[in-house]
Biotite code that builds the C-alpha atoms (Angstrom):
import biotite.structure as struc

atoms = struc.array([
    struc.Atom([105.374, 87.164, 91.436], chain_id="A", res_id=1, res_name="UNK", atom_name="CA", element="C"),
    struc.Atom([104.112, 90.068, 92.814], chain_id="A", res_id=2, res_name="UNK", atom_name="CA", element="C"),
    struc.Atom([105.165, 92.220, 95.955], chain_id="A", res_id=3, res_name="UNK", atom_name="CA", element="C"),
    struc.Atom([103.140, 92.029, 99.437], chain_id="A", res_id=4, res_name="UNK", atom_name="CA", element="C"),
    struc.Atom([101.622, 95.288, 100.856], chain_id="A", res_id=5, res_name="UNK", atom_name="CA", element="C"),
    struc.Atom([99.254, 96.087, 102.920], chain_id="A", res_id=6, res_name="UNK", atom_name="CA", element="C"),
    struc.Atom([96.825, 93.294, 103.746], chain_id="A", res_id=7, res_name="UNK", atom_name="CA", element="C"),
    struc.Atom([92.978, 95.084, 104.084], chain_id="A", res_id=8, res_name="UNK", atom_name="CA", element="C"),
    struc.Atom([90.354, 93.423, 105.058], chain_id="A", res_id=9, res_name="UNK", atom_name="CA", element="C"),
    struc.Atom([87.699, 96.306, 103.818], chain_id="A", res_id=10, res_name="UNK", atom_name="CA", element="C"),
    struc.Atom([85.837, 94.894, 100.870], chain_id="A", res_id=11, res_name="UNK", atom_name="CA", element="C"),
    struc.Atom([86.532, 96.214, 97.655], chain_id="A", res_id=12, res_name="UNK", atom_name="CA", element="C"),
    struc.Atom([83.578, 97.903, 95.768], chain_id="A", res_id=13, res_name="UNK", atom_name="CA", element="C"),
    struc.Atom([82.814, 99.438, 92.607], chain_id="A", res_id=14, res_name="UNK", atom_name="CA", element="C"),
    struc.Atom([85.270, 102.009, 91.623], chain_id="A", res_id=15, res_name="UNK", atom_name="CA", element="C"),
    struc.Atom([87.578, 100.987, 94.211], chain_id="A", res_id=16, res_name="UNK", atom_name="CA", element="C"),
    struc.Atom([91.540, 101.740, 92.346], chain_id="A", res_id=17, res_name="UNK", atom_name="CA", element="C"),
    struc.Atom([94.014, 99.912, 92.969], chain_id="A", res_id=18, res_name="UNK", atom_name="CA", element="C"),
    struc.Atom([97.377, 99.011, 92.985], chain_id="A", res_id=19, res_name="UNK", atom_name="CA", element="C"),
    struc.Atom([99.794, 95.791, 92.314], chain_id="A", res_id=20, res_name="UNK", atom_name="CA", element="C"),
    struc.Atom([103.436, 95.723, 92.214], chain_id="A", res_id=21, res_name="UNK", atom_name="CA", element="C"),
    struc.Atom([105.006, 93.311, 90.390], chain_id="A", res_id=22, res_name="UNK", atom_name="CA", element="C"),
    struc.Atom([108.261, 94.302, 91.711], chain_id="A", res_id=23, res_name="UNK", atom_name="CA", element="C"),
    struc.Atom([109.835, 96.498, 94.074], chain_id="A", res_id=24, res_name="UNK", atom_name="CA", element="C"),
    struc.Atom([108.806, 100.346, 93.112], chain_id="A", res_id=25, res_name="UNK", atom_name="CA", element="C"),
    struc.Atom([106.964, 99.614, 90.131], chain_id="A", res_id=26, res_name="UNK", atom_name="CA", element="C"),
    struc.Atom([103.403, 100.101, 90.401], chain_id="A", res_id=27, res_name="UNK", atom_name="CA", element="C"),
    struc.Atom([100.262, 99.027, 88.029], chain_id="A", res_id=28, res_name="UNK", atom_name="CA", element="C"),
    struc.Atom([97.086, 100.356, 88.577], chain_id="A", res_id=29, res_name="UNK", atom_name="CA", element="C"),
    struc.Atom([93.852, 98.242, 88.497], chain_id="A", res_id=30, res_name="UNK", atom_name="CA", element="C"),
    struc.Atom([90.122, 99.400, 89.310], chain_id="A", res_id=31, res_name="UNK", atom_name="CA", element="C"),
    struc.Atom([87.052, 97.137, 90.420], chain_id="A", res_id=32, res_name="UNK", atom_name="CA", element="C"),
    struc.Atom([84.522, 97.464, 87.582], chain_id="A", res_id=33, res_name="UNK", atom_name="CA", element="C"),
    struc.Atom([82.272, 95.630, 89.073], chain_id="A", res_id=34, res_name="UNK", atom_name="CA", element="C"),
    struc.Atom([81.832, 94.247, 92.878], chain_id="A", res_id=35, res_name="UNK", atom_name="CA", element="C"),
    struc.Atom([79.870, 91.258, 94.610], chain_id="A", res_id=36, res_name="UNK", atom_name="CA", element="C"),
    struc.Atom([78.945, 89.602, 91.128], chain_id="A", res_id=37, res_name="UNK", atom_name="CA", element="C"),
    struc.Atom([75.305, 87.288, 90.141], chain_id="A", res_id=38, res_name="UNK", atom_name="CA", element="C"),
    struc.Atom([76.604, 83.965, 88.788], chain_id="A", res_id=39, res_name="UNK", atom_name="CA", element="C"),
    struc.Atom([75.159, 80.803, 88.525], chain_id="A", res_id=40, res_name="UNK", atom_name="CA", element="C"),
    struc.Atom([78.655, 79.578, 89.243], chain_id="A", res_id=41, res_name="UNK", atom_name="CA", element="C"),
    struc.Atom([79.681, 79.150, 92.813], chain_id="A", res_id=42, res_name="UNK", atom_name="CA", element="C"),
    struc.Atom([83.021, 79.785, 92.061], chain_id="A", res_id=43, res_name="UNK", atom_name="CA", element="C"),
    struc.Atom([82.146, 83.582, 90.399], chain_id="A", res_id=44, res_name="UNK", atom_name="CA", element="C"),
    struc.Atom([79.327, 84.902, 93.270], chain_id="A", res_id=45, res_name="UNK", atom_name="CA", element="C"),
    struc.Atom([79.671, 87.566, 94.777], chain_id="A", res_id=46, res_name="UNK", atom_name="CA", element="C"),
    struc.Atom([83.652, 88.254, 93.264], chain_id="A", res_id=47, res_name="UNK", atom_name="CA", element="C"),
    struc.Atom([84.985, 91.184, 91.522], chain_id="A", res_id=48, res_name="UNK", atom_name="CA", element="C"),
    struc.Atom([85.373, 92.035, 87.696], chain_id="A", res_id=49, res_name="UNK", atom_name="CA", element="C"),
    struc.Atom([88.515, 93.932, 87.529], chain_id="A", res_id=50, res_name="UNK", atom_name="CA", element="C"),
    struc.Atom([90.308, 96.167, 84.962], chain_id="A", res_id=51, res_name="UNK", atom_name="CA", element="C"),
    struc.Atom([93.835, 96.178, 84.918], chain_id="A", res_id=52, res_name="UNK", atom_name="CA", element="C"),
    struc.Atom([95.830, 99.389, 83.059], chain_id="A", res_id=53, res_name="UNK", atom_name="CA", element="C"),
    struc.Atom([98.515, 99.991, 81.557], chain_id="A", res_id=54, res_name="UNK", atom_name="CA", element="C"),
    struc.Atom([98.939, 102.638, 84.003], chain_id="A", res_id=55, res_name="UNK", atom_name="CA", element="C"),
    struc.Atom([102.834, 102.231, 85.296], chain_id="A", res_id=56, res_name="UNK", atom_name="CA", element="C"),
    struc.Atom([104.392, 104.514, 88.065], chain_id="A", res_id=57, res_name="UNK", atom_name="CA", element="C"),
    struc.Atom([107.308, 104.385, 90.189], chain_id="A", res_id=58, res_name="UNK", atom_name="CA", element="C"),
    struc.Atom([105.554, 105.473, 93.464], chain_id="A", res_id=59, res_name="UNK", atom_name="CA", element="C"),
    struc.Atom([101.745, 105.511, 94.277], chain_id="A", res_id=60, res_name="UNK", atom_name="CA", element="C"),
    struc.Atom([99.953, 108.820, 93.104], chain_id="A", res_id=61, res_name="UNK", atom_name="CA", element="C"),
    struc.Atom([96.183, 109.052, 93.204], chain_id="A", res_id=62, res_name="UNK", atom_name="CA", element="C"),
    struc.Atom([94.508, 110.525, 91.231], chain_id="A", res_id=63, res_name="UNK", atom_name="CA", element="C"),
    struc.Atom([95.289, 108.790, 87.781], chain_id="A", res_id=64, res_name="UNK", atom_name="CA", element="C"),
    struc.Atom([94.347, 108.324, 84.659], chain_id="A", res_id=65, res_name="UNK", atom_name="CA", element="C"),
    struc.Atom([92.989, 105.670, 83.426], chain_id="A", res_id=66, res_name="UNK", atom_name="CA", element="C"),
    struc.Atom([92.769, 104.436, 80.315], chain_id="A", res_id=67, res_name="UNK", atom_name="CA", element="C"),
    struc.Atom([89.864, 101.538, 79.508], chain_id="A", res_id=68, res_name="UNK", atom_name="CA", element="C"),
    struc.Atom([91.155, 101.614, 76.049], chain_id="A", res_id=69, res_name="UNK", atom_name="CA", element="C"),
    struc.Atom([94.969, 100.854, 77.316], chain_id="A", res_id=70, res_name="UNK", atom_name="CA", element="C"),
    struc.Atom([94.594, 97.914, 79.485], chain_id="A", res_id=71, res_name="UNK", atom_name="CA", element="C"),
    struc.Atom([97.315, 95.432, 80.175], chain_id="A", res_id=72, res_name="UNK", atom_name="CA", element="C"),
    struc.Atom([95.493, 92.761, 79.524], chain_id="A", res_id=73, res_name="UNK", atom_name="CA", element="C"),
    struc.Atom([91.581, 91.504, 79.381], chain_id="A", res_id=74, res_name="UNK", atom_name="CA", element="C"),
    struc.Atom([89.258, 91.917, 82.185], chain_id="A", res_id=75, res_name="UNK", atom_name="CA", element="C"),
    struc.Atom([89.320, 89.147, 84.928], chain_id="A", res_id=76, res_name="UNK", atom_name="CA", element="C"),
    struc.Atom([87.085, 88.120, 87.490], chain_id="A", res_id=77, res_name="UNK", atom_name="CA", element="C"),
    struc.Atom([89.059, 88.139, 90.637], chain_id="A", res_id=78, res_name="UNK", atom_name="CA", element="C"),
    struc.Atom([88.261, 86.877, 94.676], chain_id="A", res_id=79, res_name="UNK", atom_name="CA", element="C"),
    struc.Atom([88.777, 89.051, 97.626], chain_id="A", res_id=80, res_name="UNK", atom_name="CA", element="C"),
    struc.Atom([91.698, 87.183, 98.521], chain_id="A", res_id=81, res_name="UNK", atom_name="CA", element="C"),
    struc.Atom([94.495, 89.865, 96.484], chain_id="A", res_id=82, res_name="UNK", atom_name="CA", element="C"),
    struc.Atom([92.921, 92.627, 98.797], chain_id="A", res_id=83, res_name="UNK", atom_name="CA", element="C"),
    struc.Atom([93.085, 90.444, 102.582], chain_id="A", res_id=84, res_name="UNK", atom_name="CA", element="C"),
    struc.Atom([97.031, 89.244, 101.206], chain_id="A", res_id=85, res_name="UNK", atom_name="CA", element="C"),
    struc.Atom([98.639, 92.383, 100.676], chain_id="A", res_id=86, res_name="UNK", atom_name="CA", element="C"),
    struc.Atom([98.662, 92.081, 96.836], chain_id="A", res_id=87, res_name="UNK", atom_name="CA", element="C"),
    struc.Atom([96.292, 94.534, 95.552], chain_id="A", res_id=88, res_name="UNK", atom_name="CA", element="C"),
    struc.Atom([96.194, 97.848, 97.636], chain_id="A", res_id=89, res_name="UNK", atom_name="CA", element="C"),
    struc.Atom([93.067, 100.222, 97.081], chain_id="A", res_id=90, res_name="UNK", atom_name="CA", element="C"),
    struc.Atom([94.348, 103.525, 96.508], chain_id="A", res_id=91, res_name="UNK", atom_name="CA", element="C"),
    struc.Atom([91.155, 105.792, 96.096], chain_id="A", res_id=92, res_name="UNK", atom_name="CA", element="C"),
    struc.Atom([87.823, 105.085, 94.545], chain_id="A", res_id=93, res_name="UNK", atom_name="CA", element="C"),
    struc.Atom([86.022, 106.768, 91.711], chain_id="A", res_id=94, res_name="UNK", atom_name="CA", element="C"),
    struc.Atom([83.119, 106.461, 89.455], chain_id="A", res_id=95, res_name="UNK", atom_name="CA", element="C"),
    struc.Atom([82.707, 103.550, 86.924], chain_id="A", res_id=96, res_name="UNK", atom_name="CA", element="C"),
    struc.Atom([82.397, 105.147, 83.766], chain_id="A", res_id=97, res_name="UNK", atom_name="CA", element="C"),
    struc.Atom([80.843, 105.158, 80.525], chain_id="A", res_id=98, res_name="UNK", atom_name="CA", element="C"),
    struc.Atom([84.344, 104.449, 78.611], chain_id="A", res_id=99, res_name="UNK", atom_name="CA", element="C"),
    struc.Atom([84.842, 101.233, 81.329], chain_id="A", res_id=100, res_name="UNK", atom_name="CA", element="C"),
    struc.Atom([81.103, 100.223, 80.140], chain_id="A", res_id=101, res_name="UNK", atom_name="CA", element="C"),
    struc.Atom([81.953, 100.538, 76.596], chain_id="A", res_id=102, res_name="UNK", atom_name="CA", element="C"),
    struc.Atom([85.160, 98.231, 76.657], chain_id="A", res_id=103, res_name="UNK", atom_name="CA", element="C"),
    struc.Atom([84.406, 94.857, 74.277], chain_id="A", res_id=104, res_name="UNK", atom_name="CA", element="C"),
    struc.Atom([85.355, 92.220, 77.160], chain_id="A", res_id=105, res_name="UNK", atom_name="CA", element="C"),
    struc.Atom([83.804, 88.879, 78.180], chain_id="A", res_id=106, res_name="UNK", atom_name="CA", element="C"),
    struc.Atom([84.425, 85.463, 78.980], chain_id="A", res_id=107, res_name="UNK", atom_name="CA", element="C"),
    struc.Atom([84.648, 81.352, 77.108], chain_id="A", res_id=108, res_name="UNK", atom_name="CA", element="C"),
    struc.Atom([82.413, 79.367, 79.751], chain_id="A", res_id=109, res_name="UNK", atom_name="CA", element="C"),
    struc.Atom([84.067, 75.884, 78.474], chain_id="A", res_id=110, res_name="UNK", atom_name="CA", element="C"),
    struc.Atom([83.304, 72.690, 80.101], chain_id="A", res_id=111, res_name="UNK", atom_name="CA", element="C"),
    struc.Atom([87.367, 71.875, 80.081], chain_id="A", res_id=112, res_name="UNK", atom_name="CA", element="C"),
    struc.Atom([90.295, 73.863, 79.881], chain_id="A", res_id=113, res_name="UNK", atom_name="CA", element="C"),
    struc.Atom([92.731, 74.335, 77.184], chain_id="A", res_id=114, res_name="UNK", atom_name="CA", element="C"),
    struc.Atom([89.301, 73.341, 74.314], chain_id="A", res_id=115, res_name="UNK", atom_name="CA", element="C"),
    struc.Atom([89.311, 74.955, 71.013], chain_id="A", res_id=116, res_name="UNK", atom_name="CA", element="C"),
    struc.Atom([86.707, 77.792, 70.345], chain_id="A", res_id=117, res_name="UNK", atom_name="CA", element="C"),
    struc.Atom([84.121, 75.595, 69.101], chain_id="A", res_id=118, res_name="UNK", atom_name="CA", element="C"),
    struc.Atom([80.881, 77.401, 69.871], chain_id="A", res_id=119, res_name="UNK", atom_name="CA", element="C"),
    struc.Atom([80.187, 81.325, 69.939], chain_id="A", res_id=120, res_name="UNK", atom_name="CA", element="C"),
    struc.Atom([76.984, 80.738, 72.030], chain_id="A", res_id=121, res_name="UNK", atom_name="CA", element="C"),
    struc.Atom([79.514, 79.996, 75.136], chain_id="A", res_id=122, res_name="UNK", atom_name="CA", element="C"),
    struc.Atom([80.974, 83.614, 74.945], chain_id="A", res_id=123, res_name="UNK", atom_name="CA", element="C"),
    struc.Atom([78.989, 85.467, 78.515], chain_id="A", res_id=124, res_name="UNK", atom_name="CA", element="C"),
    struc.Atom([79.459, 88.674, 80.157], chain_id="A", res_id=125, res_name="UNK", atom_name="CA", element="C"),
    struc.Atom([80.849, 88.292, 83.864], chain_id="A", res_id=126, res_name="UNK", atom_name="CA", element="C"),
    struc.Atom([77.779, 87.293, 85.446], chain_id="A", res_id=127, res_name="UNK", atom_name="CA", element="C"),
    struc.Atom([77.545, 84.228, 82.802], chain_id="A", res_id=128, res_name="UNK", atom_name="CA", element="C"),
    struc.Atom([74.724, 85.897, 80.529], chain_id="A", res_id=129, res_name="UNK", atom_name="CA", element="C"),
    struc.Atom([75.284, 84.755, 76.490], chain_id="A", res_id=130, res_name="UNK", atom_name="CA", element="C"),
    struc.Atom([76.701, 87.369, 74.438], chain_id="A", res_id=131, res_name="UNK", atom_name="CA", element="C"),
    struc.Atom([76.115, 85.560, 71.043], chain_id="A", res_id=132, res_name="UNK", atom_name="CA", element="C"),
    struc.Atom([79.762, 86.819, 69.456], chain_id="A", res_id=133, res_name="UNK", atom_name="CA", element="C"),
    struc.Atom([83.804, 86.700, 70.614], chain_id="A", res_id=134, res_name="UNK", atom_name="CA", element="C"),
    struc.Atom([84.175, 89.713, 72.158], chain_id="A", res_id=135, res_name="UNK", atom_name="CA", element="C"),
    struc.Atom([87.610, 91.600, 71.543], chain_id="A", res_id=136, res_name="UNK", atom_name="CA", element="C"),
    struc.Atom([89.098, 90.801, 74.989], chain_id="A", res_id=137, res_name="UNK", atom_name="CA", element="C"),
    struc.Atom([88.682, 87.582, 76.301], chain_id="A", res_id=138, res_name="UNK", atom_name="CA", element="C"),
    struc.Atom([89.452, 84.789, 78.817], chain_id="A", res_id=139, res_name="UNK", atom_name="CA", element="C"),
    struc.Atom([88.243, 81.575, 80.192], chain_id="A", res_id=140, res_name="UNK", atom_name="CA", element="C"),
    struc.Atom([85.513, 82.099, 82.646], chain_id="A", res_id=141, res_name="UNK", atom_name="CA", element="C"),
    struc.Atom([86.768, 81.136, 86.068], chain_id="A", res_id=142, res_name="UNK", atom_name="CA", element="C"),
    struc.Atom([88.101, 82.875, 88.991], chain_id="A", res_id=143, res_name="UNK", atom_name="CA", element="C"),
    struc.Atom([91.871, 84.130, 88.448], chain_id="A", res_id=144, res_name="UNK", atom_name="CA", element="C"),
    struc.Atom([94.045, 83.952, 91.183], chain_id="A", res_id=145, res_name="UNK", atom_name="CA", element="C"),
    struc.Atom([96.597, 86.791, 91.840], chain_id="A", res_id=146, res_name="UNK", atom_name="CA", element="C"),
    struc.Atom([99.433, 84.311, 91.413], chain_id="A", res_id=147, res_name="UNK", atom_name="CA", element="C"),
    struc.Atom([98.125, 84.892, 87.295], chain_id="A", res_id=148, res_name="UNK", atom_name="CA", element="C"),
    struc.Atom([97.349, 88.410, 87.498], chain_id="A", res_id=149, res_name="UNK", atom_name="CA", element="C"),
    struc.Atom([101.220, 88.183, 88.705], chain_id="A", res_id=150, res_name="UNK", atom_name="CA", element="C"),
    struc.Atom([102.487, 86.098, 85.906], chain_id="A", res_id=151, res_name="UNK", atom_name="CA", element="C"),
    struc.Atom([100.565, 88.216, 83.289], chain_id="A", res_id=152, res_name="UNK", atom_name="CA", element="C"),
    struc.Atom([101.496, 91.446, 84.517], chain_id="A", res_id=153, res_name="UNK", atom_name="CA", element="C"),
    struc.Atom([104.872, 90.336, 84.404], chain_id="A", res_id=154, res_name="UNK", atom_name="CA", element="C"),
    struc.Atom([104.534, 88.894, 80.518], chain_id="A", res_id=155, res_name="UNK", atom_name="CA", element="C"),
    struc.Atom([103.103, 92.316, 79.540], chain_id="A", res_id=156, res_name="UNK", atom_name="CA", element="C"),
    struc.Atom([106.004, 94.459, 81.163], chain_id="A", res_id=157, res_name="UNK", atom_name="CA", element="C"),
    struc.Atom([108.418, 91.753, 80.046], chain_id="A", res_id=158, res_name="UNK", atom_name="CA", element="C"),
    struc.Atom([109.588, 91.838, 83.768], chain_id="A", res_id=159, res_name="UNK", atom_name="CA", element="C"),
    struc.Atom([111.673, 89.371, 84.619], chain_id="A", res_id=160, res_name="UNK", atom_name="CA", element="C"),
    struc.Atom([112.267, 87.712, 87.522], chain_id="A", res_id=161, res_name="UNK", atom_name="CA", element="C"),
    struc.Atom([115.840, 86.825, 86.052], chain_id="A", res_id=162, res_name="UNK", atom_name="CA", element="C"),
    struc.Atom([116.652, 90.230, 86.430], chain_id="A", res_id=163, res_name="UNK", atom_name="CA", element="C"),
    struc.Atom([116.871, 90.362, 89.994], chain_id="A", res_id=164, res_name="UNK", atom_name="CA", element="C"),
    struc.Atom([119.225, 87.618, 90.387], chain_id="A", res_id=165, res_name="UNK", atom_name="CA", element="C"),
])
């Protein structure tokens, strides 16, 4: 569900912007919060924590602004694999700021999917530390693929792929 660009095969880094097109000549903007993350998990080390805007343009303009307070949707934890496939295309890189820091993200670190919120304790940042309370933005902790970044994107834009046919 989203457009191929320009596979890289440079590794992304803090501060590293970015951008995704769900569909032809519409462009989101995203930005690597944190790269190369300390898990216990397997799954998480040494991936990227990633902020994605609602930052919309029809062509790619660097710089931009953006917004920690308007994102598209809570903060995911992401491989390299968007970058080295075309999807995600680093545009520029800046600083990671104070206003990114501030943002009330984290993640449920539940034994099984789809489980009711049973248990604040299980609430971590993105490197699996406890937070102790359900943070404002929030998703499972596990490694999101950019076939969901795709299909979340597109539920936030209310793109649809119906619309092309």
């Amino acid at each position: 569900m989203l457009v191929k660009m320009k596979p890289s095969r440079k590794k992304p880094k803090s501060g590293d912007v970015f951008v995704i097109q769900p569909k032809e000549g519409i462009y989101v903007y995203g930005k690597v919060i944190k790269a190369d993350l300390a898990s216990p998990s397997a799954f998480i080390q040494g991936q990227y924590l990633v902020f994605i805007y609602h930052t919309v343009c029809e062509k790619i303009v660097q710089p931009v602004e953006l917004n920690p307070q308007k994102l598209l949707f809570q903060p995911l934890i992401v491989s390299k694999l968007g970058w080295t496939m075309g999807f995600y295309q680093t545009v520029y890189s800046t600083k990671v700021t104070q206003e990114d820091h501030a943002v009330d993200y984290g993640f449920y670190d539940a034994d099984e999917l789809n489980v009711p919120i049973k248990n604040i304790e299980k609430f971590v940042d993105e490197e699996c530390q406890p937070l102790g309370y359900q943070p404002k933005l929030w998703d499972q902790y596990a490694l999101s693929s950019y076939g969901y970044i795709g299909r979340l994107v597109h539920k936030a834009l209310a793109l649809h792929v119906a619309e092309d046919q």
